[in-house]
C-alpha positions as CSV (number, residue, x, y, z in Angstrom):
1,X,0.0,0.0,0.0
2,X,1.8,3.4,-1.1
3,X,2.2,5.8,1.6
4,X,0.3,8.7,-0.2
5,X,-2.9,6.2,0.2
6,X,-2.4,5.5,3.6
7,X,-1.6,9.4,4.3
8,X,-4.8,10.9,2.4
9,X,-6.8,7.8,4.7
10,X,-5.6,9.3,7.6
11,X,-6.5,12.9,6.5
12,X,-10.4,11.3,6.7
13,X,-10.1,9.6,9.8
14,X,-7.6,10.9,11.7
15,X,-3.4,9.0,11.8
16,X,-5.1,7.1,15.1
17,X,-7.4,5.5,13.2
18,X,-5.3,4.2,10.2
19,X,-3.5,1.1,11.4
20,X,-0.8,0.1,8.9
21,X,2.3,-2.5,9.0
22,X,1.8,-6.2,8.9
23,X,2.3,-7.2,12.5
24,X,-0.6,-4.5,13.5
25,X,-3.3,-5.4,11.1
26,X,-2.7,-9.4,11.5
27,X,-6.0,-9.3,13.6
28,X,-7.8,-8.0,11.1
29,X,-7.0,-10.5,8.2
30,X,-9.0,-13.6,9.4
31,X,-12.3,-14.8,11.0
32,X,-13.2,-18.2,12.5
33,X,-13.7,-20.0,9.2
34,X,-12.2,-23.6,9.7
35,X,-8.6,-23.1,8.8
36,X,-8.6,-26.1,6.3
37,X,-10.5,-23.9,4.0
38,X,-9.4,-20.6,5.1
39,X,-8.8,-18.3,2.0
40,X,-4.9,-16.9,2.4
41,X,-5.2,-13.5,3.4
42,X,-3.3,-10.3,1.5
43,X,-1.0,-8.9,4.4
44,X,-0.8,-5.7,2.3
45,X,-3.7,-3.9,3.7
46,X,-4.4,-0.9,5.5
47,X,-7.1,-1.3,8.3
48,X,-8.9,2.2,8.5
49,X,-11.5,2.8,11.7
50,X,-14.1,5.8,11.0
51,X,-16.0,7.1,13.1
52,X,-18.8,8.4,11.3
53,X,-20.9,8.0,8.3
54,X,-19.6,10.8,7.2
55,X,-16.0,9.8,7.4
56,X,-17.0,6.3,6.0
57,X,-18.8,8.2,3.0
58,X,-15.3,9.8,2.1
59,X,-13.0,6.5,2.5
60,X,-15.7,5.0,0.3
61,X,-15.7,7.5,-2.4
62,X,-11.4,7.8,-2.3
63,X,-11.7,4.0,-3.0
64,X,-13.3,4.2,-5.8
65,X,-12.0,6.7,-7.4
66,X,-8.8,4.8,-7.1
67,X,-10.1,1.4,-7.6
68,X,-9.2,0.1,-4.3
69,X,-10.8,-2.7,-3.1
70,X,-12.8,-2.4,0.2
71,X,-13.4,-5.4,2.9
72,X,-15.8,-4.1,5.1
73,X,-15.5,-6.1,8.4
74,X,-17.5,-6.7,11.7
75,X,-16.8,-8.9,14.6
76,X,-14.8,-11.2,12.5
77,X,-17.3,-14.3,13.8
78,X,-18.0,-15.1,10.1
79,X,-17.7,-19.3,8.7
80,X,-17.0,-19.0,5.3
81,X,-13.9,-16.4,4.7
82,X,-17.0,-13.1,4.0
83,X,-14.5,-10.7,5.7
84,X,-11.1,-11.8,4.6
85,X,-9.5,-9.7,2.7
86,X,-8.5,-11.5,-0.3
87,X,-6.6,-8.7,-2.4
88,X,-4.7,-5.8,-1.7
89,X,-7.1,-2.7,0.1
90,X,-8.9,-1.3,2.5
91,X,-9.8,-3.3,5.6
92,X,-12.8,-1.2,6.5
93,X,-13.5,-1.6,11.2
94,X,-16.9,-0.4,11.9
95,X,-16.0,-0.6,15.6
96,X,-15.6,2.9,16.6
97,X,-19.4,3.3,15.6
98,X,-21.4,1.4,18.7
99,X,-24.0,3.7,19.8
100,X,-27.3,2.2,20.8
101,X,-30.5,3.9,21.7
102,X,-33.6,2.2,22.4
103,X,-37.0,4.1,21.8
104,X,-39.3,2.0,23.9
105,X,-42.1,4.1,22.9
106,X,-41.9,2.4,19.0
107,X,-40.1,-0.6,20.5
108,X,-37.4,-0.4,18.2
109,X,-33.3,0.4,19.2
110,X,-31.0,2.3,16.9
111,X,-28.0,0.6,16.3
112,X,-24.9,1.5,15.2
113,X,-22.8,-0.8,12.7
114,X,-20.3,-1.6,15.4
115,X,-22.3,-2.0,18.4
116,X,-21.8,-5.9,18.9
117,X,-25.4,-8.5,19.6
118,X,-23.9,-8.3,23.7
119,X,-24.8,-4.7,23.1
120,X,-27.6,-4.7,21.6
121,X,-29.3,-7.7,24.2
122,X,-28.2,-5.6,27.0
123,X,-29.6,-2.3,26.0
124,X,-32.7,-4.2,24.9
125,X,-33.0,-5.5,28.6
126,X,-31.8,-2.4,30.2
127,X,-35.4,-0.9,28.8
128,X,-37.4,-3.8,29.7
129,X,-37.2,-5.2,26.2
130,X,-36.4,-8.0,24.5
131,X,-34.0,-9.1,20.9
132,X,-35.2,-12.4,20.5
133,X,-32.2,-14.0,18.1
134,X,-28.9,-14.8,19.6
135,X,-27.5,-15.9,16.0
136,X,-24.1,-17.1,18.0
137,X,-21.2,-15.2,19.1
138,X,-21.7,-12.2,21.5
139,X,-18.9,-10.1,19.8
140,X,-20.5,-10.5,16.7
141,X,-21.2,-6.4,15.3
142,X,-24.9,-5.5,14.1
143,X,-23.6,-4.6,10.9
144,X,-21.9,-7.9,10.4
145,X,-25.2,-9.5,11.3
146,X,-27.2,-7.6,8.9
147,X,-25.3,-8.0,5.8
148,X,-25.1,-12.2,6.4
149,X,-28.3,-12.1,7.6
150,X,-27.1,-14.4,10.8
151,X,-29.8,-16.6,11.9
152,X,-28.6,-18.9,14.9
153,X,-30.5,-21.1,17.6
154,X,-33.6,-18.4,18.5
155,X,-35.5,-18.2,14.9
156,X,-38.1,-20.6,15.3
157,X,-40.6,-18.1,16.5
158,X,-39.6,-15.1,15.3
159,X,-37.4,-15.2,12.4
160,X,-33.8,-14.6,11.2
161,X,-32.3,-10.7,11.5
162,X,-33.7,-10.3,8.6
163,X,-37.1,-10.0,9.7
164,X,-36.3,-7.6,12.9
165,X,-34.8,-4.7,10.6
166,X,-37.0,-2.3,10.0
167,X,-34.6,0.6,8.6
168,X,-30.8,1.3,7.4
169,X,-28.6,3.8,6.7
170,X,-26.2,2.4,3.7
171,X,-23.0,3.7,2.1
172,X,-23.0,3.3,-1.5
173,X,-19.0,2.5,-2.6
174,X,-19.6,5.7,-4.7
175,X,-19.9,7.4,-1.4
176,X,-23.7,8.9,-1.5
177,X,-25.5,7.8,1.7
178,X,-28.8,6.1,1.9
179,X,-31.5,6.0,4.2
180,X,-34.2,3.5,3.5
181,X,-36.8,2.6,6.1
182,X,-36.9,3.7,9.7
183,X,-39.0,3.5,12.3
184,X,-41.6,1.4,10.4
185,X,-44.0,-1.1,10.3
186,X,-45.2,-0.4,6.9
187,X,-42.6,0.7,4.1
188,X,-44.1,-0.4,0.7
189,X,-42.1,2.8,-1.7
190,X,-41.1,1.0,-4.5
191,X,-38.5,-1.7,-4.5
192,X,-37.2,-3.1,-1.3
193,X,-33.7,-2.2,-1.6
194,X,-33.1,-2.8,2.4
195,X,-33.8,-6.3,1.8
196,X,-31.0,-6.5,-1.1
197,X,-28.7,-5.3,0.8
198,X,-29.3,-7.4,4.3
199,X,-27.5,-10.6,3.3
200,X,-25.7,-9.2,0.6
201,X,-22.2,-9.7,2.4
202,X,-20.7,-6.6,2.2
203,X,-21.0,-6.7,-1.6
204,X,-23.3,-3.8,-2.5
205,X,-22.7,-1.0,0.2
206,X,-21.2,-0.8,3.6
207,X,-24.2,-0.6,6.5
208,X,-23.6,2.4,9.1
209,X,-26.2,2.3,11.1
210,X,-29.7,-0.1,11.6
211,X,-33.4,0.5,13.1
212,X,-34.1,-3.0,14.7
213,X,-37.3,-4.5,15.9
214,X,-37.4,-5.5,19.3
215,X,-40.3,-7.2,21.5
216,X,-42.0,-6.9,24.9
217,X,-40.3,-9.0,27.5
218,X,-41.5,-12.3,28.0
219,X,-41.3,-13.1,31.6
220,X,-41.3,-16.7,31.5
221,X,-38.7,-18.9,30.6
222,X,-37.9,-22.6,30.6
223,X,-35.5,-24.7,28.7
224,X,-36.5,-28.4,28.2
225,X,-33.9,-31.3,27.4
226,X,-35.7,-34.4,25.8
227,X,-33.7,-37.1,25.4
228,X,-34.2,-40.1,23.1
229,X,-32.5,-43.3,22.3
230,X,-32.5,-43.0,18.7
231,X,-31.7,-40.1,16.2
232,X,-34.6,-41.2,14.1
233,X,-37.2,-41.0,16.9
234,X,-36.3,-37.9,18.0
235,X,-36.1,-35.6,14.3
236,X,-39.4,-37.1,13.7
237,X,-40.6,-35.3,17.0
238,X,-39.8,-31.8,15.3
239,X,-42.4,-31.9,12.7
240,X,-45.0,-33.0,14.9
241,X,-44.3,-30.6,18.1
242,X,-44.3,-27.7,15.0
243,X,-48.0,-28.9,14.0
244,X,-49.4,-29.1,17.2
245,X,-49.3,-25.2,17.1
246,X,-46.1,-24.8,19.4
247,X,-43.7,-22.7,18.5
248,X,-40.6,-22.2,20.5
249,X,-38.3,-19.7,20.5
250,X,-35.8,-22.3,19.7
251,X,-35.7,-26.2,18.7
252,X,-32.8,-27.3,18.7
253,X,-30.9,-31.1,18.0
254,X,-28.0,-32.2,19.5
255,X,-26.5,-35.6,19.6
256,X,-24.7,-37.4,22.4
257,X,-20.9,-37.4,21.8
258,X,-20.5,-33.9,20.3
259,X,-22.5,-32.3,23.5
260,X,-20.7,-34.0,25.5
261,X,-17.2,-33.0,24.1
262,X,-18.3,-29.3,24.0
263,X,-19.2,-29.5,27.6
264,X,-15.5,-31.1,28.8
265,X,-14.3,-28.2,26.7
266,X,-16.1,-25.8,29.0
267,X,-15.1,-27.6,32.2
268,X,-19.4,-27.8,32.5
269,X,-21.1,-31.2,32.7
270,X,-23.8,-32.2,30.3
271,X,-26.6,-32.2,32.6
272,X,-28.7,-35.4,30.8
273,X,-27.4,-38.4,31.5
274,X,-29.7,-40.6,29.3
275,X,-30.2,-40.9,25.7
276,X,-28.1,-40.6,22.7
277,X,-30.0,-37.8,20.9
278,X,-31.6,-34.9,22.5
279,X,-33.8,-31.8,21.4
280,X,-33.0,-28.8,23.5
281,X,-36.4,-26.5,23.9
282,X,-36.4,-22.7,24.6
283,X,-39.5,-21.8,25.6
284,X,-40.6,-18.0,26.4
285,X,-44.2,-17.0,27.3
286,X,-46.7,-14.3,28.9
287,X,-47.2,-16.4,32.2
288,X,-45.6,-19.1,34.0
289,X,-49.2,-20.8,33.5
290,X,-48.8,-20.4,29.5
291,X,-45.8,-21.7,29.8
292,X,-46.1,-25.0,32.2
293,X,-49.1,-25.4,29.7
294,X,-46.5,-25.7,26.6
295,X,-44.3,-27.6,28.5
296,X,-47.0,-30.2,29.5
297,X,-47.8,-30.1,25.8
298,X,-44.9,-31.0,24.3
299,X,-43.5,-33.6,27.0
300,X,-46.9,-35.6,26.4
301,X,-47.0,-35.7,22.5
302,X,-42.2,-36.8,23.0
303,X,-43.6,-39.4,25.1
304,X,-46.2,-41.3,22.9
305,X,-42.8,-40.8,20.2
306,X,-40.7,-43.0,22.4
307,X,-38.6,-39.8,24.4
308,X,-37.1,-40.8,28.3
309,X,-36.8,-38.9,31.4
310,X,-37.0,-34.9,29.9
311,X,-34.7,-32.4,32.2
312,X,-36.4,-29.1,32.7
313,X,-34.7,-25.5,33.7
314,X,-36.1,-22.8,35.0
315,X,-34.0,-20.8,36.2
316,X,-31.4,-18.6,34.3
317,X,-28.3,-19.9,35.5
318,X,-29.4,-23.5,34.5
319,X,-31.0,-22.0,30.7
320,X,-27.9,-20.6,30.2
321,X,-25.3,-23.3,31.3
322,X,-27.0,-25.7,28.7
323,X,-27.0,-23.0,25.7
324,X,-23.6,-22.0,26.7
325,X,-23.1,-25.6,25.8
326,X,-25.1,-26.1,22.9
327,X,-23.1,-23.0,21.3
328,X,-19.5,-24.0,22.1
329,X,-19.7,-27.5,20.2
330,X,-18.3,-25.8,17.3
331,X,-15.4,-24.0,19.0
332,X,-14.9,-28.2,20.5
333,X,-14.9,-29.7,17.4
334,X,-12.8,-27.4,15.5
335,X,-9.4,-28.4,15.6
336,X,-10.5,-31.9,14.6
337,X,-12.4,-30.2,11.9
338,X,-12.3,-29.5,8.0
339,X,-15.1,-27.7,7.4
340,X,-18.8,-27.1,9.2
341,X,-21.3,-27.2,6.8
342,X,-24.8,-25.0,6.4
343,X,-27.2,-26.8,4.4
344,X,-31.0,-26.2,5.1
345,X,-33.9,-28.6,4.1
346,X,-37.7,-28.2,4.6
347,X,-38.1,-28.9,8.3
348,X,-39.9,-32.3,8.2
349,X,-37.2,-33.4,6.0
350,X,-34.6,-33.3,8.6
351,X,-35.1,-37.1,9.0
352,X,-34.4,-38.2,5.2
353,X,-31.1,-35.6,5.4
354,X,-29.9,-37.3,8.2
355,X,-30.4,-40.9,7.4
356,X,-28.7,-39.9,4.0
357,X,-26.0,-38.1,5.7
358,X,-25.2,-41.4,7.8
359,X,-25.1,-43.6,4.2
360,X,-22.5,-41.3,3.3
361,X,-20.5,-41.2,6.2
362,X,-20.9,-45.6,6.2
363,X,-19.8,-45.3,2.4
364,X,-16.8,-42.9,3.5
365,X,-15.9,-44.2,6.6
366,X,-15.4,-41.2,8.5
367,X,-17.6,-39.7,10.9
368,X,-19.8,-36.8,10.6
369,X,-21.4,-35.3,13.7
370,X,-25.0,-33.3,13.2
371,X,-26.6,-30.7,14.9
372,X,-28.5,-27.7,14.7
373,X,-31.2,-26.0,14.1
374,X,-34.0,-28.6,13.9
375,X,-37.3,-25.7,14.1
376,X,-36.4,-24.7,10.6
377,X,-34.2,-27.3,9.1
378,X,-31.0,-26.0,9.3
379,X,-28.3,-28.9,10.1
380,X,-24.4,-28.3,10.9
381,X,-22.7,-31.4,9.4
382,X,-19.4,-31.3,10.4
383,X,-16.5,-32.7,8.3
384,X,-13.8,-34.1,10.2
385,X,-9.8,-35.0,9.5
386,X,-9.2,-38.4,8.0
387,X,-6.1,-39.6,7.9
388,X,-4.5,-39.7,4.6
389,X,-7.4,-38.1,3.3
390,X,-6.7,-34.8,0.3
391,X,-9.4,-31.8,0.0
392,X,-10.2,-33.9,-3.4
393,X,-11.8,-36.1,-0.8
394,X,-13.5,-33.9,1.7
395,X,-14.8,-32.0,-1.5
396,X,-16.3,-34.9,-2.6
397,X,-18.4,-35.6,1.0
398,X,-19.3,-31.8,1.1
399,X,-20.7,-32.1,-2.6
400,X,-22.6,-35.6,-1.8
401,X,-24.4,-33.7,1.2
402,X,-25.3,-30.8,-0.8
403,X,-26.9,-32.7,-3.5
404,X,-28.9,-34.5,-0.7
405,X,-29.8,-31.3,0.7
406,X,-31.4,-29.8,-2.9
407,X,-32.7,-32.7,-3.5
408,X,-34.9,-32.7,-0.8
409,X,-35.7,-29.1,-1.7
410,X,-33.2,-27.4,0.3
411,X,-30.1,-25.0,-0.2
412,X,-26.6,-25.4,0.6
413,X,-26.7,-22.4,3.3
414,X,-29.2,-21.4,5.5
415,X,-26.8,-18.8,7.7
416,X,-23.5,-18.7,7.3
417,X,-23.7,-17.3,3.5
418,X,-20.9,-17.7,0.7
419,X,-18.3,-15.8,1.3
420,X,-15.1,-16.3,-0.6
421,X,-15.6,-20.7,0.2
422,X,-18.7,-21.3,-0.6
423,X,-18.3,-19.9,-4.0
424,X,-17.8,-23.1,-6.2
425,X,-20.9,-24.8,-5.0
426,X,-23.0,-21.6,-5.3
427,X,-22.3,-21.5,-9.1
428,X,-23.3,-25.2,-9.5
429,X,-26.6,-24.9,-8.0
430,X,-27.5,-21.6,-8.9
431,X,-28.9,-20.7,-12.5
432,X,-27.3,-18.7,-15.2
433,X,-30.1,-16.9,-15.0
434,X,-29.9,-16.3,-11.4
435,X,-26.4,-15.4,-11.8
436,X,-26.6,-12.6,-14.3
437,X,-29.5,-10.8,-12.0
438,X,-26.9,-10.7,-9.4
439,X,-24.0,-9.6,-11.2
440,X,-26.7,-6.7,-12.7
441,X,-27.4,-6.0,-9.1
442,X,-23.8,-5.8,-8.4
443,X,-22.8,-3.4,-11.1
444,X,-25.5,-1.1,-10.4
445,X,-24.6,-0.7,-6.7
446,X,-20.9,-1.2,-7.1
447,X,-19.7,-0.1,-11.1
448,X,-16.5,-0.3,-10.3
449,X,-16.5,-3.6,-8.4
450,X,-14.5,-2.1,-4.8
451,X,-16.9,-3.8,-2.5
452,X,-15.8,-7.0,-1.0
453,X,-14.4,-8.2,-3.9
454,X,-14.5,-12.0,-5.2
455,X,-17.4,-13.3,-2.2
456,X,-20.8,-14.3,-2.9
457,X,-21.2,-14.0,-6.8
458,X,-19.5,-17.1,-9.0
């Protein structure tokens, strides 16, 4: 990077806020995608840290008039290599931008980009409110979680981020700034660009600032284990707890040896000592009678399936010991690990995914642990190290579980997007068709191609 780029960067934001010099911007090159499949960062970047959208509006529109790439980054809690910066340019840190305010009048919190979920959840609570997803990691930034759309363990109920934002504020890479939404229920002037954008990766502007949806407090909570003997029994609960009306605010299914291992990493015990599959209930609800009515509910139709001995918490420690669990298997498995997989099927397919998952994994023999999101069909399948085994060979297993997944009228992502590694599968199972709308889309937002180059689009 030549010094009169880094100077006229720091002339925006201010020398503090330009960080320059491989040994300073090293923790800015990567994010927690498995490091088998980890794109290879470019170590000459500069990492620049506005702290407005006014200054992010002129960084922008100096990029592209020199055709620098721009990686804008959050949190750096992505899976699939969104944030890395894969050329030489502009590592673009949100993080000085974390104001929250909450209007509990509209029930809605302004958010900064950089403001992290932790943030958000405790501001929400601090006003007697409530943000219903916890798509994973704490530290992950609201702008991050907007432009992957995150989805995590709490959308059963009430959806993925992308249906709690209600407004943005957007920085085309020309450098004009955009407002669309707001404080809205209601917004139906001419195309939706805000939903482009949300899930767009970082590919068509930079998000500054978001107007989030929050909800009244519910003020009783429970978390249910039920275990069963078999995986089969116990996926084949989902669909049926899901048609009897009850919708928790997450539904979740874990099996017996990953749980366990994620626990032991925590220096927690798994609290359920029977069964070898388990689904792991959030409930949240108006009353405690409403809610010991749900739990009655569901615990009678597990038992005619063939569940054992359930395990329920009520308190908060105990709720969040066993999530605290539940979201640490991945952080367990990893250094075992080649690459965690995202595919999503149709919930009441869960069952056939699974069962074909297993063929493969008999047919390969390797092992591939499962878990997830079982309320709306999104499964982790986890590749593991083989011995002796190439990436010819672990591409092969990733491909065979991917065709089982759109075959069964799924998609090979259901959260953690493309980024820069899911790239070669996107292209095969997306049209041509498809394809050329995107790269339309693209041009239009980004003519000169500066934002985020080479993720998402084959």
């Amino acid at each position: 990077m030549d010094e009169e780029t880094v100077e006229e960067l720091r002339k925006i934001v201010g020398r503090d806020w330009v960080i320059y010099g491989r040994d300073v911007t090293a923790g800015y090159l990567l994010d927690e995608t498995p490091p088998p499949i980890r794109p290879i960062p470019s170590r000459d970047v500069v990492v620049v840290k506005p702290g407005s959208v006014e200054e992010v509006s002129e960084v922008l529109r100096y990029a592209n008039e020199h055709r620098i790439p721009v990686f804008p980054r959050g949190g750096g809690t992505g899976l699939v290599g969104g944030c890395i910066p894969t050329l030489d340019g502009i590592v673009l840190s949100l993080e000085r931008m974390n104001k929250i305010t909450v209007d509990r009048e509209n029930i809605m919190a302004e958010a900064e980009a950089g403001a992290t979920l932790g943030d958000l959840i405790k501001a929400s609570e601090k006003a007697g409110l409530f943000f219903p997803p916890h798509p994973g990691d704490e530290g992950a930034q609201i702008g991050g979680l907007i432009a992957c759309n995150a989805g995590g363990a709490r959308a059963v109920k009430t959806g993925v981020i992308r249906n709690y934002v209600r407004g943005l504020e957007v920085v085309l890479a020309t450098g004009e700034v955009l407002r669309l939404g707001g404080k809205l229920m209601k917004d139906n002037l001419g195309y939706d660009l805000m939903q482009l954008i949300i899930g767009s990766e970082g590919t068509l502007a930079v998000i500054t600032k978001a107007w989030i949806r929050l909800y009244p407090r519910l003020p009783a909570t429970a978390t249910l284990i039920i275990p069963f003997e078999k995986r089969s029994t116990a996926v084949k609960a989902v669909p049926r707890i899901l048609q009897a009306g009850i919708l928790p605010l997450a539904l979740e299914y874990v099996e017996k040896a990953p749980i366990e291992r994620s626990a032991q990493h925590l220096g927690l015990e798994w609290p359920c000592k029977v069964g070898e599959s388990f689904l792991i209930l959030v409930l949240a609800e108006p009353s405690e009678e409403a809610l010991y009515a749900q739990c009655e509910r569901i615990l009678s139709l597990c038992e005619k399936l063939g569940s054992l001995e359930p395990l329920l918490a009520e308190s908060r420690e105990e709720q969040d010991r066993i999530l605290k669990i539940r979201s640490e298997i991945y952080t367990a498995l990893k250094p075992d690990m080649v690459d965690i997989l995202d595919a999503t099927v149709p919930p009441a397919s869960i069952g056939a995914f699974m069962d074909e998952v297993e063929h493969i994994a008999e047919r390969y023999g390797t092992y591939l642990p499962a878990y997830g999101h079982a309320g709306d069909g999104n499964i982790h399948v986890h590749i593991m190290k083989e011995e002796g085994w190439s990436m010819e060979d672990y591409d092969r297993v990733r491909q065979e579980i991917y065709d089982v997944a759109v075959k069964l009228g799924g998609t090979i992502t259901g959260e953690h997007g493309v980024g820069a590694v899911r790239i070669g599968s996107a292209a095969k199972y997306m049209s041509q068709t498809h394809v050329t709308l995107m790269r339309g889309i693209k041009r239009l937002f980004d003519p000169n191609g500066i934002l985020n180059p080479g993720k998402v689009l084959p």
